[in-house]
VEXKE-23966 format. One record per residue (C-alpha): residue in three letters; x, y, z. Coordinates in Angstrom, 1 decimal. Each point is the difference from the previous one (the first is absolute). Layout:
# residues N
<rest: ALA px: X py: Y pz: Z>;
...
This chain:
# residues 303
<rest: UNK px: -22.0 py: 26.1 pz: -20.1>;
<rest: UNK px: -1.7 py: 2.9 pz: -1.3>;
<rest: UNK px: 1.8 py: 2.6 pz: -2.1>;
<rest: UNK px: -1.1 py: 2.8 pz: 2.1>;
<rest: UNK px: 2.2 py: -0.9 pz: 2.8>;
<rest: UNK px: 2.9 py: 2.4 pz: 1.0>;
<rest: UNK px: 3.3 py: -0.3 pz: -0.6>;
<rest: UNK px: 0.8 py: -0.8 pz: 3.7>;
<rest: UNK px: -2.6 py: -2.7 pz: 0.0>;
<rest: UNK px: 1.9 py: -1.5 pz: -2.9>;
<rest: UNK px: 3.0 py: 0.4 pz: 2.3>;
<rest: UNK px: 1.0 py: -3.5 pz: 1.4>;
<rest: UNK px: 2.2 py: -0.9 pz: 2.5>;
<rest: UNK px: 2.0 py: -2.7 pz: -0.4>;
<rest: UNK px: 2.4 py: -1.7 pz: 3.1>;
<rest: UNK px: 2.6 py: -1.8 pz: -2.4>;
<rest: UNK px: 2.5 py: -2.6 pz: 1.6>;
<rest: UNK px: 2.8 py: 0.1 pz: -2.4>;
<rest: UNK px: 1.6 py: -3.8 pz: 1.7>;
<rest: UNK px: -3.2 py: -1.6 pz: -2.1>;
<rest: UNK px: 0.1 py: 2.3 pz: -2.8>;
<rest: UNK px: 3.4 py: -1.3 pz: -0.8>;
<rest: UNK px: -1.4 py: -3.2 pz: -1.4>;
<rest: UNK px: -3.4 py: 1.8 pz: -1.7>;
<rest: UNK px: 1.5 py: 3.2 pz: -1.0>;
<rest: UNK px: -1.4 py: -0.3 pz: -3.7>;
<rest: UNK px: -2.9 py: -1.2 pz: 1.6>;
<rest: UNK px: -0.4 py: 3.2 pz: 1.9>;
<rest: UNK px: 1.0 py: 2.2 pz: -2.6>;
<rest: UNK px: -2.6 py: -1.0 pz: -2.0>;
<rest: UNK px: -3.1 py: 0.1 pz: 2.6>;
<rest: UNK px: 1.6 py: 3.8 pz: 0.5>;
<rest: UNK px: -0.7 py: 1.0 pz: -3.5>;
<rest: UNK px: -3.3 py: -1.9 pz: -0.1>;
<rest: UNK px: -1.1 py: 2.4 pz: 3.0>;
<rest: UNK px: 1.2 py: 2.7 pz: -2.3>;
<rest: UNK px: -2.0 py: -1.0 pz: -3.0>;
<rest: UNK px: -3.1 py: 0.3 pz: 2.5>;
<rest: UNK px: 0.7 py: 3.5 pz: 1.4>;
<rest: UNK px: 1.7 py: -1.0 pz: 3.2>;
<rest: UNK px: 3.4 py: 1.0 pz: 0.8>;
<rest: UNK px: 2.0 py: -2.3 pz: 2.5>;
<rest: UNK px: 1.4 py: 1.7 pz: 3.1>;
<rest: UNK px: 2.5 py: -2.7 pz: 1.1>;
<rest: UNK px: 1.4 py: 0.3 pz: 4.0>;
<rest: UNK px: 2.9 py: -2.5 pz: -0.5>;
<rest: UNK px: 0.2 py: -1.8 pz: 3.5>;
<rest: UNK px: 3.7 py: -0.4 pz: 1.3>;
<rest: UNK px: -0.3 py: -3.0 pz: 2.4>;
<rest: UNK px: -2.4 py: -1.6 pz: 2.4>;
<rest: UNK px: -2.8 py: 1.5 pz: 1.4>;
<rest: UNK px: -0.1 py: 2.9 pz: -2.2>;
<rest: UNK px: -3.2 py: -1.0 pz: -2.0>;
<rest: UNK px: -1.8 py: 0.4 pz: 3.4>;
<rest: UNK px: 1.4 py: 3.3 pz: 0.6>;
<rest: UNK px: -1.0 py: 1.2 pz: -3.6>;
<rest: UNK px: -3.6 py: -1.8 pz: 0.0>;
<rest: UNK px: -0.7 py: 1.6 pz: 3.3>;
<rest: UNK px: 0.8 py: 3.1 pz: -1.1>;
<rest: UNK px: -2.0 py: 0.2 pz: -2.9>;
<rest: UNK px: -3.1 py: -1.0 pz: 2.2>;
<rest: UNK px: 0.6 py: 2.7 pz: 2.0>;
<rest: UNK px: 0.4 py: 2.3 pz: -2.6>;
<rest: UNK px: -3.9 py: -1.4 pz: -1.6>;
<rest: UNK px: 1.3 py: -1.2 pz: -2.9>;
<rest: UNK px: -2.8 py: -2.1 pz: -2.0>;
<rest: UNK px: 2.3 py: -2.6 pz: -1.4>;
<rest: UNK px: 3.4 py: -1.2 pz: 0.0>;
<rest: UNK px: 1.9 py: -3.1 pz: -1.7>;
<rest: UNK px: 2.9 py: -2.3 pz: 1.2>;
<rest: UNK px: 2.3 py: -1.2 pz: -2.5>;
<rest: UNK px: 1.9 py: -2.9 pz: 1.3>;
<rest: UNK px: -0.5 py: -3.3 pz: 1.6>;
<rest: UNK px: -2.8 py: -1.0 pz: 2.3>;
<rest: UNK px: 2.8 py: 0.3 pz: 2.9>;
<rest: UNK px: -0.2 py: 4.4 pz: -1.2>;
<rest: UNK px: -3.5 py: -0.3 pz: -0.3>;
<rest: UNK px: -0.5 py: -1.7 pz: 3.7>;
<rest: UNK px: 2.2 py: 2.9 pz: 1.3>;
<rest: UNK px: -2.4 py: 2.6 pz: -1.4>;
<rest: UNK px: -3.0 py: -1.3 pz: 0.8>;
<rest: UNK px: 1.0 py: -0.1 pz: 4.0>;
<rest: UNK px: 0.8 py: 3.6 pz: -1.3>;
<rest: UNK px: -3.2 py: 0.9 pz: -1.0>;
<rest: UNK px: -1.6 py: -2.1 pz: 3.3>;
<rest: UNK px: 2.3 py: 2.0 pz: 2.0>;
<rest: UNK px: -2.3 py: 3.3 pz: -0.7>;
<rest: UNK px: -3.3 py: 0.2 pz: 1.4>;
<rest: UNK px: -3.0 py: 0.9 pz: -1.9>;
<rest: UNK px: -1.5 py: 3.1 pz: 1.3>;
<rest: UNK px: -3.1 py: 1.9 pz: -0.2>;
<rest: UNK px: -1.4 py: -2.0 pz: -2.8>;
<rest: UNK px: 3.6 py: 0.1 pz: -2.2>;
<rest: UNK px: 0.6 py: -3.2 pz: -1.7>;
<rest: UNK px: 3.8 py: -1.0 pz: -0.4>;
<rest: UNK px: 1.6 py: -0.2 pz: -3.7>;
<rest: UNK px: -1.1 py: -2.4 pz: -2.3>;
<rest: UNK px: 3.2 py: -2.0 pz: -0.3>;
<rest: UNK px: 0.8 py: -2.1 pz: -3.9>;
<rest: UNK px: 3.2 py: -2.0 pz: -0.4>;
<rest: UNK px: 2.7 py: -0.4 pz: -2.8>;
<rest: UNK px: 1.5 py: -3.2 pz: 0.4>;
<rest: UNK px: 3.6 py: -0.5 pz: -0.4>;
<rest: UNK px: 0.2 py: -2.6 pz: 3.1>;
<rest: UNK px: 0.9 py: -3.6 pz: 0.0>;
<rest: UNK px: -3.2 py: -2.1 pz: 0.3>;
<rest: UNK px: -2.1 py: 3.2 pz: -0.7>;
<rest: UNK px: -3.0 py: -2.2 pz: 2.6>;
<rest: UNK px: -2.0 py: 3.5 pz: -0.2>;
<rest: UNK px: -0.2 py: 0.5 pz: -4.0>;
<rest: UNK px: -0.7 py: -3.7 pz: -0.3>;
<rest: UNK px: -2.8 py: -0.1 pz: 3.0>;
<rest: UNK px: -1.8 py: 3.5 pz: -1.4>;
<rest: UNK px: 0.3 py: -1.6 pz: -3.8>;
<rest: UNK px: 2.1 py: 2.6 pz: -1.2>;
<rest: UNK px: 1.7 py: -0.9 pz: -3.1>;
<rest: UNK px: 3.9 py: 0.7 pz: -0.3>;
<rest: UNK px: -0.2 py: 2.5 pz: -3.0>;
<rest: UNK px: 0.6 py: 3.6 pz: 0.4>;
<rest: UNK px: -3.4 py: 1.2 pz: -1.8>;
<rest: UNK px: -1.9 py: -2.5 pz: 2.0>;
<rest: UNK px: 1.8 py: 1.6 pz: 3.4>;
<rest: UNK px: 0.2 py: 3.6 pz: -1.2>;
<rest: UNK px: -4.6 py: -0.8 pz: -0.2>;
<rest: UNK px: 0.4 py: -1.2 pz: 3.4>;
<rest: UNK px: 1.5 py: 2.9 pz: 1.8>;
<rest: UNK px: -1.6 py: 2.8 pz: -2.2>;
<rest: UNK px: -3.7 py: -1.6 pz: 0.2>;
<rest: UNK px: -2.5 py: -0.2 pz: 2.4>;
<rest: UNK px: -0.9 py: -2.9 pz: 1.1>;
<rest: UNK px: 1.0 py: -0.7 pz: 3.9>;
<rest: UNK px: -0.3 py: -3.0 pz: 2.8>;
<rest: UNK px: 0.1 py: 0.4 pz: 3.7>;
<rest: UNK px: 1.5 py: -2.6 pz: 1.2>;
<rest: UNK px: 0.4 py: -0.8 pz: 3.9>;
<rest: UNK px: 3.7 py: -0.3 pz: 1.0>;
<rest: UNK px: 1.3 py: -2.6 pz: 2.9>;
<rest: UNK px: 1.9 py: 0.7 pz: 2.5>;
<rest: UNK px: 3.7 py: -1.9 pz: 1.0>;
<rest: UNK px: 1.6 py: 1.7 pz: 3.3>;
<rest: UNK px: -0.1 py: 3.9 pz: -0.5>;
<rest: UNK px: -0.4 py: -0.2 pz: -3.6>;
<rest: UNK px: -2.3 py: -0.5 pz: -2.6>;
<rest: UNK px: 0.0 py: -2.3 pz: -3.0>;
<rest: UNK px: -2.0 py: -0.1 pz: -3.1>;
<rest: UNK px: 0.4 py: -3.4 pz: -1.5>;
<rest: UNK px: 1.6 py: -2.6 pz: 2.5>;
<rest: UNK px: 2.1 py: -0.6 pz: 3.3>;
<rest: UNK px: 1.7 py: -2.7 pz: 1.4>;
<rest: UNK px: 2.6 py: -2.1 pz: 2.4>;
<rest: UNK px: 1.5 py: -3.1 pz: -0.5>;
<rest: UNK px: 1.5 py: -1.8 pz: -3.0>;
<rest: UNK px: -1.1 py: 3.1 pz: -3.0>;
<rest: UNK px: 1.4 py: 2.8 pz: 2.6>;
<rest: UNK px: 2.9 py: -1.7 pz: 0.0>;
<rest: UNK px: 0.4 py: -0.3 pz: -3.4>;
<rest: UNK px: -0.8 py: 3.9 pz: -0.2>;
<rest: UNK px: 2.4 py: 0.5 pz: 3.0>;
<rest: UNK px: 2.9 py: -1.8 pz: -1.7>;
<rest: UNK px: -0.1 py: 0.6 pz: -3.6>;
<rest: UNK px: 3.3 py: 1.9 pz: -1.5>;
<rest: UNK px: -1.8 py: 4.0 pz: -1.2>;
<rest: UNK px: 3.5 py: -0.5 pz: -2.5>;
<rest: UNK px: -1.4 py: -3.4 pz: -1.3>;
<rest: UNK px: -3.9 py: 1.4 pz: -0.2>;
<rest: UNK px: 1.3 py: 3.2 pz: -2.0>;
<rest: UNK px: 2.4 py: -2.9 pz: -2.4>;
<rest: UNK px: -2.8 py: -2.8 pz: -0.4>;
<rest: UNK px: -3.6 py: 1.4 pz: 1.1>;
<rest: UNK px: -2.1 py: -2.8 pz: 1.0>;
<rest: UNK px: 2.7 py: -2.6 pz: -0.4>;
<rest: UNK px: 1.9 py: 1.4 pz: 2.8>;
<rest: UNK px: -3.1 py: -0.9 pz: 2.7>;
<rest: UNK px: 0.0 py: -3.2 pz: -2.1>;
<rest: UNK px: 3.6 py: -0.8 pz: 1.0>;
<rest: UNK px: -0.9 py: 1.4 pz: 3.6>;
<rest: UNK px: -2.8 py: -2.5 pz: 0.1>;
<rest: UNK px: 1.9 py: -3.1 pz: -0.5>;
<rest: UNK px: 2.8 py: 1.1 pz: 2.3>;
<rest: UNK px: -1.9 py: 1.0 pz: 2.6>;
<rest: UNK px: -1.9 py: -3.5 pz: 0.1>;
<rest: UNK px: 2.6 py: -2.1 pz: 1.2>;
<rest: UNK px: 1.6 py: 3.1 pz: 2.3>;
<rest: UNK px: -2.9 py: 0.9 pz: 1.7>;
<rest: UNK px: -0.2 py: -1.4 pz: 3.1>;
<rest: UNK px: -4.5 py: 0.3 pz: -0.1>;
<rest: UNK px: -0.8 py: 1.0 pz: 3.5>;
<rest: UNK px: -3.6 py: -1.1 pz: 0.6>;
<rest: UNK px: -1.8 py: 3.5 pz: 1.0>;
<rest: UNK px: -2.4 py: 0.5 pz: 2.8>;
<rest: UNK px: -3.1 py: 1.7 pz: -0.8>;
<rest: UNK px: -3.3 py: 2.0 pz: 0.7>;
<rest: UNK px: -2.1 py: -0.4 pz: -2.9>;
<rest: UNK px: -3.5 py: 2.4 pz: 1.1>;
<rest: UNK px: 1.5 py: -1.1 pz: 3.7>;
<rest: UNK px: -0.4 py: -3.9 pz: -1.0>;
<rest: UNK px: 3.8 py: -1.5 pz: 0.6>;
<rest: UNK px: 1.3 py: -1.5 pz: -2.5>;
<rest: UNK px: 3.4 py: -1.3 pz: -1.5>;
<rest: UNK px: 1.8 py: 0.7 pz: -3.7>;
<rest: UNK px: 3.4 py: -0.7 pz: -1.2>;
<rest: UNK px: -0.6 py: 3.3 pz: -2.8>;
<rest: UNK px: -3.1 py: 2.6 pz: 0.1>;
<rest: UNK px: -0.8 py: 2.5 pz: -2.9>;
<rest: UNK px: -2.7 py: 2.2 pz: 0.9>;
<rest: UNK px: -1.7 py: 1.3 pz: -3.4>;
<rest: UNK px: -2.3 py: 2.6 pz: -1.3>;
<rest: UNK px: 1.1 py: -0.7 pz: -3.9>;
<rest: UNK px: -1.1 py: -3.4 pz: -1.9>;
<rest: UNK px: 3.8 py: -0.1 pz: -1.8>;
<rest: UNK px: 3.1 py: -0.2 pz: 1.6>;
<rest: UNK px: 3.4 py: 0.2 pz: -1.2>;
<rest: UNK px: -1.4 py: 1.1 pz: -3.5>;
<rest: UNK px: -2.8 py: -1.4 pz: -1.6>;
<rest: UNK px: -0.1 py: -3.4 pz: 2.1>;
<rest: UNK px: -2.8 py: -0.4 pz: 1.7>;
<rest: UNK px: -1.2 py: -0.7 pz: 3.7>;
<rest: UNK px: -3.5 py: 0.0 pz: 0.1>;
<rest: UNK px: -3.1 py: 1.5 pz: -1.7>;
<rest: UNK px: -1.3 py: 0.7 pz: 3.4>;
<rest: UNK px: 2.2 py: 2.8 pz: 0.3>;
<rest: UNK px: 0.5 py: 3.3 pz: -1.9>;
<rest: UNK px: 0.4 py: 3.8 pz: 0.3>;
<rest: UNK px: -3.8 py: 0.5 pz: -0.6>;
<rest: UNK px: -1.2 py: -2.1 pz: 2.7>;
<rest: UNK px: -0.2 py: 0.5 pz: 4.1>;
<rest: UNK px: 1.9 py: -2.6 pz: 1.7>;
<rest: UNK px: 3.7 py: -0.9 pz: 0.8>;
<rest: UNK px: 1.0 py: -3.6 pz: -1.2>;
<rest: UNK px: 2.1 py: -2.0 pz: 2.2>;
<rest: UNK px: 2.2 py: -2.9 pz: -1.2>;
<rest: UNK px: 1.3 py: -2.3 pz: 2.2>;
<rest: UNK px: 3.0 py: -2.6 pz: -1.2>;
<rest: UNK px: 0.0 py: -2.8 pz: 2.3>;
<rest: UNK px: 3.6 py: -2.1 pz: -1.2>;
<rest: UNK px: 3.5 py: 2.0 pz: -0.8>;
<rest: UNK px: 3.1 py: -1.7 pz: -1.6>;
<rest: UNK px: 1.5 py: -0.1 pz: -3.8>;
<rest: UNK px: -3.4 py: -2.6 pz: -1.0>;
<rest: UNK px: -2.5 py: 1.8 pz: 1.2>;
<rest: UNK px: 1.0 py: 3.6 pz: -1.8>;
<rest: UNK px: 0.0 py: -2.6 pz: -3.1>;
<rest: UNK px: -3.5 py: -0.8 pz: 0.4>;
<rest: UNK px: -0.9 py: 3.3 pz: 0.8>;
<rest: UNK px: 1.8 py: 2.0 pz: -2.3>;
<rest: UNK px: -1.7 py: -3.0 pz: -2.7>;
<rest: UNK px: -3.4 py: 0.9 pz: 1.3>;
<rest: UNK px: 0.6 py: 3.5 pz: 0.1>;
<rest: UNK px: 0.9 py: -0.2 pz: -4.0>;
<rest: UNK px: -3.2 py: -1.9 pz: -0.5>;
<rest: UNK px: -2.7 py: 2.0 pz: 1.6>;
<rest: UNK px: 0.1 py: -2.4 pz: 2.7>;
<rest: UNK px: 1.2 py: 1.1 pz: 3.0>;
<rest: UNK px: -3.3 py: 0.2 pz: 2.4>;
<rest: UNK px: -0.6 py: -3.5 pz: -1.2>;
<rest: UNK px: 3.5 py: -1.3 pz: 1.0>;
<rest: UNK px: 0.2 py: -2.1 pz: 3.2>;
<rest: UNK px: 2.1 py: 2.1 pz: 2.4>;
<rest: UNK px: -2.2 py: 3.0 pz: -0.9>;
<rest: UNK px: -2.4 py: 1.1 pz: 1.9>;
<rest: UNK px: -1.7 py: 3.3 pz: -0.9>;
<rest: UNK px: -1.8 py: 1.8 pz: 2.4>;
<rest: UNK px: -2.3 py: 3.6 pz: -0.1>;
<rest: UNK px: 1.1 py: 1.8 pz: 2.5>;
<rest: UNK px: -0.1 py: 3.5 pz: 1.6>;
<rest: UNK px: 3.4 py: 0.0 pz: 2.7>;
<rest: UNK px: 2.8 py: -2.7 pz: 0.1>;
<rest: UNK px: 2.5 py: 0.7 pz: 2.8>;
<rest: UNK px: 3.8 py: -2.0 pz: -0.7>;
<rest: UNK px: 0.9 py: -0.1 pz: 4.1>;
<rest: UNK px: 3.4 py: -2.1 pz: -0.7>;
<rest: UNK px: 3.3 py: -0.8 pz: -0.7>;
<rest: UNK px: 0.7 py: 3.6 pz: -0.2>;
<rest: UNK px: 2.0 py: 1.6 pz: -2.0>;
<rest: UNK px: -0.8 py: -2.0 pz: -3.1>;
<rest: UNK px: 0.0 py: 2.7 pz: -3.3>;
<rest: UNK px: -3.9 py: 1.4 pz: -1.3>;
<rest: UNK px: -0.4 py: 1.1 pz: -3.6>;
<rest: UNK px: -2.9 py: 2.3 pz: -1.5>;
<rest: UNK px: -0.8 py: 0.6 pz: -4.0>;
<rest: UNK px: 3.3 py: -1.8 pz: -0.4>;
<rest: UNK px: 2.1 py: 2.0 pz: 2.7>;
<rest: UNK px: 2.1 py: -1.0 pz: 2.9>;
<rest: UNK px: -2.1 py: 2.1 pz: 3.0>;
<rest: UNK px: 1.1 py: -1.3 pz: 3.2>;
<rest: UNK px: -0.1 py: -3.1 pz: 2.2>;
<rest: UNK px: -2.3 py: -2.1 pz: 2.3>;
<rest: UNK px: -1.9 py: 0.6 pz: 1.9>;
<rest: UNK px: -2.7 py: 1.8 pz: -1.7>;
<rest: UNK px: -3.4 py: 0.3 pz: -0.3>;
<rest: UNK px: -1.8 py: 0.1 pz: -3.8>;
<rest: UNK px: -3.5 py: 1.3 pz: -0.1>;
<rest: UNK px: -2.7 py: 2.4 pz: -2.6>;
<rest: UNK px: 0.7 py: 3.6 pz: 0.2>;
<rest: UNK px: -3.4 py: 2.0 pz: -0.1>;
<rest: UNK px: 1.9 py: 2.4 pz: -2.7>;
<rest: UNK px: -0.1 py: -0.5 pz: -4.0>;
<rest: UNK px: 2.4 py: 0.9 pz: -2.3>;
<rest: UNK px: -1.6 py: 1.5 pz: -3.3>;
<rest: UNK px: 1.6 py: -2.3 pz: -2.8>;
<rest: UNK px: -0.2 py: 1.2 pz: -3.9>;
<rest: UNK px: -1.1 py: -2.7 pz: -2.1>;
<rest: UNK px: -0.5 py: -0.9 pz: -3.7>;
């Protein structure tokens, strides 16, 4: 950024979940005094529990600010972006540019946007200026910037210990993985895909080309493009989440028999009820629910 800009434009807010920072705190530290050695100062609002990244992103749209970063997992980051969707654009006002510090388990964001885990390479990111506006979906009464789901990986999301995520990272979906292969019971789903019934024993609805880090689920996806992806996994039970998990690994997982992947622009899930949703990685609710585009775009710093 130019070095005419004011001190207050140099100003950037920053909502901080201190539960992720525990793990990256050196990490953070570091991006902090990278911000530094570019001008910027870090104004950190230090969320205290859930739903508090909203309240803070909303807030700072309504208060025009032009941009503000997240520092925490992409759970943090999907709060503050339903934040940010929660506040109208008015009378030509665009809502804050919004750039991420990861400190989060899988990180899908920084890996789908190719941002590079090193605190000069981030501290570029949220100082610069280069932006995409990308289209949000839509899961219930929320919104959700990389994926949603029901079935076999909400469960998973559902399930897994936050004690044993905060201890082992990844390893502790891992471990949820296996277990809940051979206790999940796989309840076939009815569906509405673009009002065509159909039938799945797991759905992920994505807008991102990775999941769960830097595996991913197809080029046909991604942030800069229009459309919703739908995935639709026919088979449950412990072999199955083998060969998909496999596939998944590989690059493979459209190709998989089992897979279908369909373009979409609304799924409905009419039945069982009750079974858990997850969006960007969170628990948000249960079935049923309808997943569809939003018309809204979040403005997404990029390297």
């Amino acid at each position: 950024m130019s070095d005419s800009l004011s001190a207050q434009a140099r100003l950037l807010p920053v909502i901080y979940n201190p539960a992720a920072g525990q793990r990256h705190s050196a990490f953070f530290t570091r991006v902090l005094a990278a911000l530094e050695a570019r001008g910027w100062r870090a104004e950190l609002r230090t969320t205290g529990g859930p739903g508090d990244a909203k309240a803070m992103a909303a807030a700072a749209a309504r208060a025009g600010v032009a941009r503000i970063a997240v520092a925490g997992g992409d759970g943090t980051i999907h709060e503050a972006v339903n934040g940010l969707a929660s506040v109208p654009e008015r009378g030509g006002r665009r809502g804050p540019q919004l750039g991420i510090i990861p400190l989060g388990t899988a990180n899908v964001l920084a890996q789908e946007i190719g941002l590079k885990l090193k605190p000069d390479a981030v501290a570029a990111c949220l100082t610069g200026r280069k932006e995409l506006k990308t289209r949000l979906g839509v899961v219930g009464d929320r919104v959700f910037l990389l994926m949603a789901g029901a079935g076999f990986d909400a469960q998973v999301v559902a399930a897994v210990s936050p004690s044993l995520k905060r201890r082992f990272g990844k390893g502790a979906y891992a471990w949820e993985t296996l277990r809940q292969a051979f206790a999940y019971g796989f309840p076939e789903l009815e569906l509405e895909v673009d009002d065509r019934p159909e039938r799945a024993c797991s759905l992920i609805l994505s807008r991102a080309a990775h999941y769960g880090g830097s595996f991913l689920l197809s080029r046909e996806a991604g942030l800069e493009k229009e459309g919703l992806q739908a995935f639709l996994f026919d088979k449950g039970g412990p072999l199955s989440v083998l060969r998909y998990s496999l596939a998944l690994a590989l690059g493979r997982l459209e190709s998989t028999p089992g897979v279908r992947r369909l373009p979409v622009e609304k799924v409905r899930i009419l039945g069982p009820a009750g079974l858990p949703l997850q969006a960007d990685g969170d628990e948000v609710g249960v079935t049923p629910v309808e997943f569809s585009l939003s018309g809204q775009r979040l403005r997404l710093l990029v390297p």
